[in-house]
C-alpha positions as CSV (number, residue, x, y, z in Angstrom):
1,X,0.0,0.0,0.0
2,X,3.1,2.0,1.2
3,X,4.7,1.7,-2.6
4,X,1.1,2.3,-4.0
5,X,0.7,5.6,-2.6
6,X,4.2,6.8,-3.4
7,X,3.6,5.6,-6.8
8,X,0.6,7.8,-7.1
9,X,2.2,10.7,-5.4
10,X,5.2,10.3,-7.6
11,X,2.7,10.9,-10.6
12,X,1.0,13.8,-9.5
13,X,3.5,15.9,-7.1
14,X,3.7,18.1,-9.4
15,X,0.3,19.1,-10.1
16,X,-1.9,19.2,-6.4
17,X,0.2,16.3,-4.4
18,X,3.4,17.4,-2.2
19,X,6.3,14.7,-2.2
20,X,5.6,14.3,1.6
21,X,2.3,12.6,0.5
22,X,-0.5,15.6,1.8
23,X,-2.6,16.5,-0.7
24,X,-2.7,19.9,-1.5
25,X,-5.9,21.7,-1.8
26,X,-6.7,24.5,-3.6
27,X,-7.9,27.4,-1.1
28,X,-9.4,28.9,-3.9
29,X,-11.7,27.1,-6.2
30,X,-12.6,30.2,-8.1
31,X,-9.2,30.3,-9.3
32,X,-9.2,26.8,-11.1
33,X,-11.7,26.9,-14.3
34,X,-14.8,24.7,-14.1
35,X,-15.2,21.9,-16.6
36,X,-11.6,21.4,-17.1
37,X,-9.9,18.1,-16.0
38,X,-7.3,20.3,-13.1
39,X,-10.6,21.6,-11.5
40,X,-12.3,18.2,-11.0
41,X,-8.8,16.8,-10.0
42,X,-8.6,19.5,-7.6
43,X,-12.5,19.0,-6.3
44,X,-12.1,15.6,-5.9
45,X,-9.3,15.4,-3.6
46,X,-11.0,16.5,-1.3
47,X,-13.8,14.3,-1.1
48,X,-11.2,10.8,-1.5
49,X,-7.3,11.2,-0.2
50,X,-6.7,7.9,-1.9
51,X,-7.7,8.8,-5.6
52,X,-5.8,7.1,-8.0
53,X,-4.4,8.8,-11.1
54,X,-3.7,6.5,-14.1
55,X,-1.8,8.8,-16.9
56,X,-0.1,8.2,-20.0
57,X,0.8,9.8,-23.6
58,X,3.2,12.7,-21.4
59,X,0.4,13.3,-19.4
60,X,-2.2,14.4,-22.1
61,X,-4.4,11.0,-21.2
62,X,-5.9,10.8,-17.5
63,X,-8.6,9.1,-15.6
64,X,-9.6,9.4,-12.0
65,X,-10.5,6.4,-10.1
66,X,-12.2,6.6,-6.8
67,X,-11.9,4.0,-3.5
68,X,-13.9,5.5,-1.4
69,X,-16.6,6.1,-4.7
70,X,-17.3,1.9,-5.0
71,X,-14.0,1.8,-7.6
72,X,-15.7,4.1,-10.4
73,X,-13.7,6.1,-12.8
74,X,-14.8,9.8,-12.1
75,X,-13.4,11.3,-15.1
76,X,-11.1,11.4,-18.2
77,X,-9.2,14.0,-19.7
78,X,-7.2,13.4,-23.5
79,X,-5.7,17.0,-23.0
80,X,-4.0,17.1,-19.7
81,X,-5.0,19.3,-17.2
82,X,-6.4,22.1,-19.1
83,X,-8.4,19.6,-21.3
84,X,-11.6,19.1,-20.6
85,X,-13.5,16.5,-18.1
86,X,-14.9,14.3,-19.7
87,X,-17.1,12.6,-17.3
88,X,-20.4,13.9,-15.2
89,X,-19.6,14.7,-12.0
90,X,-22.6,15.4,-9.5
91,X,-20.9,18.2,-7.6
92,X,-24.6,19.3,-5.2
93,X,-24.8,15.4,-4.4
94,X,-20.8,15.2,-3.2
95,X,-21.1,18.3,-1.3
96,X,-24.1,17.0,0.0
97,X,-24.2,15.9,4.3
98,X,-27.4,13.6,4.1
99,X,-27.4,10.4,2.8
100,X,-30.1,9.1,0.3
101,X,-31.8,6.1,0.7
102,X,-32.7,5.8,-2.6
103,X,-29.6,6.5,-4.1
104,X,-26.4,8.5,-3.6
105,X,-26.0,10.0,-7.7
106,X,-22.1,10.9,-7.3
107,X,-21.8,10.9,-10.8
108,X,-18.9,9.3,-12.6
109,X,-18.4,8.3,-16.4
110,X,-17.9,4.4,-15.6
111,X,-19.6,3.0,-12.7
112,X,-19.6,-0.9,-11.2
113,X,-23.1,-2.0,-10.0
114,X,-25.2,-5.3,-9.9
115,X,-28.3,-6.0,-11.7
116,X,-31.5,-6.8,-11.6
117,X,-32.8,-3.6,-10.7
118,X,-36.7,-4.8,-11.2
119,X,-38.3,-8.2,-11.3
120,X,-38.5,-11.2,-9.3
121,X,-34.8,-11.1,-8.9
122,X,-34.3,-7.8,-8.2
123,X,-32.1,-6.3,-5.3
124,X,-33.4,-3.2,-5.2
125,X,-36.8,-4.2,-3.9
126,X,-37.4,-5.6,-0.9
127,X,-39.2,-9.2,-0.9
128,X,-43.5,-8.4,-1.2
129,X,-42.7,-4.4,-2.0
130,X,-44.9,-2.9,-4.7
131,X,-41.8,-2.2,-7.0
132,X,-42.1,1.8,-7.1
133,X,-39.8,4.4,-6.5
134,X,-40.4,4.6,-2.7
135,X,-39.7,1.3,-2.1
136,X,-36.5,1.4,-4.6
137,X,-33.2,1.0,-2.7
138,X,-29.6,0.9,-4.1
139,X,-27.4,-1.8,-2.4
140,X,-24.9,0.0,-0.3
141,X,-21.8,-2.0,-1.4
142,X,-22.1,-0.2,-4.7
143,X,-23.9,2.9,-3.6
144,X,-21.5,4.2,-0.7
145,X,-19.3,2.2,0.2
146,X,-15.7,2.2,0.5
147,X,-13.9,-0.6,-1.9
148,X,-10.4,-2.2,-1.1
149,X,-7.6,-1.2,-3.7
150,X,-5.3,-4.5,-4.0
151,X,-2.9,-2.7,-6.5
152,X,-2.0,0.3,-8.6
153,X,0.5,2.0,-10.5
154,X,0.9,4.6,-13.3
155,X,-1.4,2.5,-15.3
156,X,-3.4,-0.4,-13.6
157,X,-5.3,-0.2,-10.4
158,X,-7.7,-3.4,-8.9
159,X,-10.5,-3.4,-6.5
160,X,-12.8,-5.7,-4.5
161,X,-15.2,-5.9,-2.3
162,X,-17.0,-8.5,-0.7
163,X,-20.7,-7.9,-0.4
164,X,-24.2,-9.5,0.6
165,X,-27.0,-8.6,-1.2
166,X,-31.3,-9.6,-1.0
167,X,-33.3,-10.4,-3.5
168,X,-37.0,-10.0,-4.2
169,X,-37.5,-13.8,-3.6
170,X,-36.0,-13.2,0.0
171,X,-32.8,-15.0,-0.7
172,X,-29.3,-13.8,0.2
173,X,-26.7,-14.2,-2.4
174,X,-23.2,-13.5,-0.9
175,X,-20.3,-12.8,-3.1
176,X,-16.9,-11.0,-3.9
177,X,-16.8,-8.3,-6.6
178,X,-12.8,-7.3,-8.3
179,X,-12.7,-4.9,-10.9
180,X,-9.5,-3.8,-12.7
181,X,-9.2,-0.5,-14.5
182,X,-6.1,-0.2,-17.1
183,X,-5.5,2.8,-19.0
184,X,-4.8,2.2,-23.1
185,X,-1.7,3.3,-25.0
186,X,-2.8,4.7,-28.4
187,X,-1.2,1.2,-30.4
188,X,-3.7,-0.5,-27.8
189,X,-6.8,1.9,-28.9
190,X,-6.3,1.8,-32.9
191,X,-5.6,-2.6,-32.4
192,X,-8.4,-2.9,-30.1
193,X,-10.8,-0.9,-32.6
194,X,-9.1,-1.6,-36.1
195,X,-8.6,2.1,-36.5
196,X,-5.8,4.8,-37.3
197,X,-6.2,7.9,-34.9
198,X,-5.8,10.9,-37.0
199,X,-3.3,13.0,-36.6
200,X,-5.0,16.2,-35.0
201,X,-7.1,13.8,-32.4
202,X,-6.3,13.5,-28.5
203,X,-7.5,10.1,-27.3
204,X,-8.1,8.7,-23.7
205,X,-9.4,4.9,-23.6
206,X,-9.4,3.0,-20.7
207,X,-11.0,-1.0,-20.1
208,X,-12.6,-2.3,-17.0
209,X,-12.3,-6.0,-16.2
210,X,-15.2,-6.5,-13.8
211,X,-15.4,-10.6,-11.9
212,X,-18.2,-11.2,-9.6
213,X,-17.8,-14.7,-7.6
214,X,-20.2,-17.0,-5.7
215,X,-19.2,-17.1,-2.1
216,X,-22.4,-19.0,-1.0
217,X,-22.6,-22.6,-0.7
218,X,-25.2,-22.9,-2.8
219,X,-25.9,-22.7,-6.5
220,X,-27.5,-19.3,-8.0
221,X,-30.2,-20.6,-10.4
222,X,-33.5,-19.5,-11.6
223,X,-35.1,-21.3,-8.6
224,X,-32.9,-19.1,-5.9
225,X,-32.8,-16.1,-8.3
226,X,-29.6,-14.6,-9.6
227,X,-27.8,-11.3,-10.5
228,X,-25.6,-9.6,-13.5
229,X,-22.8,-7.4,-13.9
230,X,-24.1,-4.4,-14.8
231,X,-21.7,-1.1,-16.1
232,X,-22.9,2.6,-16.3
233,X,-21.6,5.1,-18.2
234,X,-22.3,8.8,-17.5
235,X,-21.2,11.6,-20.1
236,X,-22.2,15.5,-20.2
237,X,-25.2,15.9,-22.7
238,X,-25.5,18.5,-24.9
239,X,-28.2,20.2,-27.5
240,X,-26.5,18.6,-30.4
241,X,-25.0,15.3,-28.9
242,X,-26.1,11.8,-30.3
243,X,-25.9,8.3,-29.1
244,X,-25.5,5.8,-32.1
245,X,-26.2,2.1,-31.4
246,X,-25.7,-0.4,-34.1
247,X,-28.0,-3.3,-34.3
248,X,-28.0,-6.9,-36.2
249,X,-30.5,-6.8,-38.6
250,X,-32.8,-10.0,-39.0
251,X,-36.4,-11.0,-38.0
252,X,-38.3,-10.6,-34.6
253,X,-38.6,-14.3,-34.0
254,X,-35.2,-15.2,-34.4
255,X,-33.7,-12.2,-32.6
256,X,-36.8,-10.4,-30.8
257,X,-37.6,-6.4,-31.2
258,X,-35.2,-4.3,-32.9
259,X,-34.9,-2.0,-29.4
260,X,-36.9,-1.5,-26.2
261,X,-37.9,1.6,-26.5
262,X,-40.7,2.8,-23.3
263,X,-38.9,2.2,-20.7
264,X,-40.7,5.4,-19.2
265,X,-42.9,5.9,-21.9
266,X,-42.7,5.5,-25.5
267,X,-39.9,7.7,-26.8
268,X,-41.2,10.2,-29.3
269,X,-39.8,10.4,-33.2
270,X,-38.0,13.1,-32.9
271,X,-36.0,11.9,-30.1
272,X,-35.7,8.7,-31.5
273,X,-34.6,7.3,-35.1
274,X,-33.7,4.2,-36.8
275,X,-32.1,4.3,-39.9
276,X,-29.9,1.6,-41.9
277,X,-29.2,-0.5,-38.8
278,X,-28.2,2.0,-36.7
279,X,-30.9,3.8,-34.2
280,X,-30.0,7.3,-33.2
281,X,-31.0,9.1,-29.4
282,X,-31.0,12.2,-28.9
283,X,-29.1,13.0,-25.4
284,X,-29.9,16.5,-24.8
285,X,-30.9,16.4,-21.2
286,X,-34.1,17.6,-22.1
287,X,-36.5,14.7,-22.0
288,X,-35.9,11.9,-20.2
289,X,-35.7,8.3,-22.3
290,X,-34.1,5.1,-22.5
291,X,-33.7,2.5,-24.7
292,X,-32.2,-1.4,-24.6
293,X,-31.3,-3.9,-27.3
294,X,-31.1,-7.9,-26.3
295,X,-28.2,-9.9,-26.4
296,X,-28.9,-10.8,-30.2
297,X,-29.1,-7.4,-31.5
298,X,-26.7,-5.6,-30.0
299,X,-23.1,-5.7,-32.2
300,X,-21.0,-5.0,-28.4
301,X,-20.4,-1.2,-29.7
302,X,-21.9,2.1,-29.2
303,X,-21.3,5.7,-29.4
304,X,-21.5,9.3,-28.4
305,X,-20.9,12.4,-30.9
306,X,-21.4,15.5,-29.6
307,X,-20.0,18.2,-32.4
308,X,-20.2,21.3,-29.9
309,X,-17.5,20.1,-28.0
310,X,-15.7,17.6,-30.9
311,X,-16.3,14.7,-29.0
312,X,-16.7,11.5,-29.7
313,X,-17.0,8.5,-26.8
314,X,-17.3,4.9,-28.2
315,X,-18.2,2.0,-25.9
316,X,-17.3,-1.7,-26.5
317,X,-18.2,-4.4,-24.0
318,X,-18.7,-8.7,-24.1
319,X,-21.8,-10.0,-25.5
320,X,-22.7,-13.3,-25.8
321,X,-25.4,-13.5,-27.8
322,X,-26.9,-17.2,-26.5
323,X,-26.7,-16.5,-22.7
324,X,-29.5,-15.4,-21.3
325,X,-30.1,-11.4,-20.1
326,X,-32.0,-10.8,-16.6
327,X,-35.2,-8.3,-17.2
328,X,-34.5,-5.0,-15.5
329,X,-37.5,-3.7,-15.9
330,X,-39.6,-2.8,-11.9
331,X,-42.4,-5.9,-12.9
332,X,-42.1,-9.4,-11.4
333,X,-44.9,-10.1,-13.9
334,X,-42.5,-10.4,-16.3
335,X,-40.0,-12.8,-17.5
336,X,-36.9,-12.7,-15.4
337,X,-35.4,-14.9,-17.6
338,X,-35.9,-12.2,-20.7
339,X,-33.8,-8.8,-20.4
340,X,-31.7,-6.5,-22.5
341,X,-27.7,-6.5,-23.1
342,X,-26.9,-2.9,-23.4
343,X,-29.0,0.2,-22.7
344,X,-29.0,3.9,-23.7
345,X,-30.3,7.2,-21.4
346,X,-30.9,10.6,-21.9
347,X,-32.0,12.5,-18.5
348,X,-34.4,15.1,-18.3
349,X,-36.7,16.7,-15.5
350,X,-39.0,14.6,-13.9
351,X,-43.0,15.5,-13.0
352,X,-42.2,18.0,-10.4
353,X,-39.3,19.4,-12.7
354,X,-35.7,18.5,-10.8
355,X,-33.4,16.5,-12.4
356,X,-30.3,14.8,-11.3
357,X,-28.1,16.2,-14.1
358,X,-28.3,16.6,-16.8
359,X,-26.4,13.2,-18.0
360,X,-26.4,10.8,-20.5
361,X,-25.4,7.2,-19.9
362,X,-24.5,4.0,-22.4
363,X,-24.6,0.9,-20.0
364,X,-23.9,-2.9,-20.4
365,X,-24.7,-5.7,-19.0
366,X,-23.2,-9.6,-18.1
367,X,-25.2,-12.4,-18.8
368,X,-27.3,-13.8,-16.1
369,X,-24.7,-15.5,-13.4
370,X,-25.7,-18.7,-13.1
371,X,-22.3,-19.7,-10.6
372,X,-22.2,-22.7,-8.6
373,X,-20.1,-21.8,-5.4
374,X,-16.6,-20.5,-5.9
375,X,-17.1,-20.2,-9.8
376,X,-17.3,-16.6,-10.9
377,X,-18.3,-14.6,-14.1
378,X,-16.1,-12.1,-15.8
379,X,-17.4,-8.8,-17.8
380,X,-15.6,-6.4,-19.7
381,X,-16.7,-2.9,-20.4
382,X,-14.2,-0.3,-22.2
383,X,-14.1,4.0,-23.1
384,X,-12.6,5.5,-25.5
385,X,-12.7,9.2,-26.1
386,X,-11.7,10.9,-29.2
387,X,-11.4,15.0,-28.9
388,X,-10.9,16.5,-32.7
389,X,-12.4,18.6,-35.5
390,X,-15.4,16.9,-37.3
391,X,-13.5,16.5,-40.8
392,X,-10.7,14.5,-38.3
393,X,-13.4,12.1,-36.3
394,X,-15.6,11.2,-39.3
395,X,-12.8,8.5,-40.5
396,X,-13.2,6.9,-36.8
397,X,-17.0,7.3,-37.1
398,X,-16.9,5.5,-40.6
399,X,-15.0,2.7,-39.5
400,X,-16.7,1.7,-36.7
401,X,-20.6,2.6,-37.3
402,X,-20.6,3.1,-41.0
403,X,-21.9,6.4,-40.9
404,X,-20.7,9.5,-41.0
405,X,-20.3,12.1,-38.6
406,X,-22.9,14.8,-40.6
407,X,-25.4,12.4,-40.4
408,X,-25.4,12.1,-36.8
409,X,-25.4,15.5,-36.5
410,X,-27.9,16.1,-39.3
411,X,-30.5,13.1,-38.5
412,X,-32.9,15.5,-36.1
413,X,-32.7,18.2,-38.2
């Protein structure tokens, strides 16, 4: 932990840590400039003195990674300190002295939690609760709790945390959750994708390696009820940003509906598009919506454009598409057997008009963990973001959805 620490200090002693290991806080946060990667590096040491800083590239590629924040990466930056944060961080909920029952929404672009959220597995709901929001409880493992870091350096950092959690069918399902974090070298990013950054592009990519194990001693199965991996990604939105999610085309009784799309509601046409295999939301922060695709559809890719700022975020993560995906949705009438593989969000106000964010979020899930005791499950979830001129990203776009970056841009117009 000793060499950990110095590692980490090492890295950053330059920017906010001193060499004899205090952290340095800004007395002035009016002097830092919101939005950028230095202010939120600033801001967050003071809410977790054992933040872990992953950099490479001299510096220009940076995530933040959180303990005491259930292992999440906070942010990213692809420019340094100056550059801009990448990820949604929910500064009134941080500085915030009460405790939600509900739900603590610190924010952070890649998250670790556990699924089902509804259903007759779900851990959210208490066994013989009406499944609505006042009855709907985030487990505190991966809601406030601290996690345990087993290693880091400049690049790497691993987690775990052992955790008990209830389902609806009253059973308790003990485990041990490890998640690893490793920051990408550019040759990493263009052979994990296929691609060749463009000259003129900053990149940050990082990949999670999230492992769940049983440590019951008894088998999770459809009788006892069971849970998934489940990864949450939360970006800034914006009035012209675009999630694109490619889909396998083919026939609904082979691979089931093209995309769940009234999660809260049917989401209306011009928030909502599908065109050539590819379905376009609009992630504006304006009106909240959220869509899923099942393990058959989805091609393990997504992606985020938002032309204001000249980013683009592209999300990869395992599918398998002959396991079977737990339903989510808060209705133990349903099939818990029949559930989506990836979703998509766009947040807007609620009835009485707050709102958490705004934010926008890409998520995945891991199959349903069927594990006999000991046996574990494994579920990887990676980020890249690409920060350039349109003319500069559309060969990236191309490659990887087949589009172009003007039709993103243009398709609500």
């Amino acid at each position: 932990m000793e060499k950990m620490n110095y590692q980490v200090l090492l890295l950053m002693c330059t920017i906010l840590f001193s060499c004899n290991g205090k952290v340095k806080k800004q007395t002035n946060m009016n002097e830092l400039q919101k939005g950028t990667f230095r202010y939120d590096l600033n801001y967050l040491s003071g809410k977790d003195d054992k933040l872990t800083v992953l950099s490479g590239n001299e510096g220009r590629s940076q995530i933040i990674v959180s303990p005491k924040y259930q292992a999440k990466v906070f942010t990213a930056t692809a420019e340094g300190l100056s550059g801009k944060s990448l990820g949604f961080i929910n500064y009134r909920v941080l500085d915030s002295d009460v405790i939600d029952e509900h739900m603590n929404g610190y924010g952070g672009e890649n998250r670790f939690w556990l699924g089902p959220e509804g259903g007759t597995y779900s851990i959210f709901f208490e066994r013989g609760k009406t499944q609505v929001y006042d009855n709907w409880h985030t487990p505190k493992p991966i809601d406030i709790e601290t996690w345990e870091i087993t290693s880091a350096n400049s690049k790497k950092v691993t987690f775990k945390k052992e955790m008990e959690v209830i389902n609806y069918l009253g059973n308790l399902l003990a485990l041990r959750a490890e998640r690893t974090v490793s920051l990408l070298e550019e040759a990493e990013i263009q052979s994990a994708l296929g691609i060749e950054i463009p000259r003129g592009v900053n990149t940050v990519a990082y990949a999670t390696d999230n492992r769940i194990v049983n440590l019951d001693d008894f088998e999770w199965t459809a009788e006892t009820g069971t849970i998934c991996i489940w990864i949450l990604d939360m970006f800034h939105t914006s009035p012209e940003a675009c999630t694109v999610v490619p889909f396998y085309d083919g026939n609904a009784t082979d691979l089931g509906k093209i995309v769940t799309s009234d999660y809260f509601g049917e989401i209306p046409s011009d928030r909502l598009k599908i065109k050539d295999n590819v379905i376009y939301l609009k992630t504006d922060g304006k009106y909240r919506s959220k869509l899923g695709l099942n393990g058959k559809r989805t091609t393990a890719i997504a992606g985020n454009y938002d032309p204001v700022s000249g980013r683009l975020t592209v999300i990869t993560y395992d599918v398998d598409r002959e396991a079977v995906y737990l339903n989510q949705e808060w209705d133990p009438a349903k099939d818990p057997l029949k559930g989506d593989a990836m979703n998509a969000y766009n947040d807007g106000p609620l009835e009485d008009g707050s709102i958490m964010g705004p934010f926008l979020e890409i998520e995945s899930v891991s199959p349903a963990a069927f594990l006999k005791p000991t046996t574990s499950m494994s579920h990887k979830h990676t980020v890249y973001h690409f920060i350039g001129e349109e003319k500069d990203l559309n060969p990236i776009i191309g490659k990887l959805f087949g589009i172009s970056a003007s039709e993103i841009r243009t398709v609500f117009q």
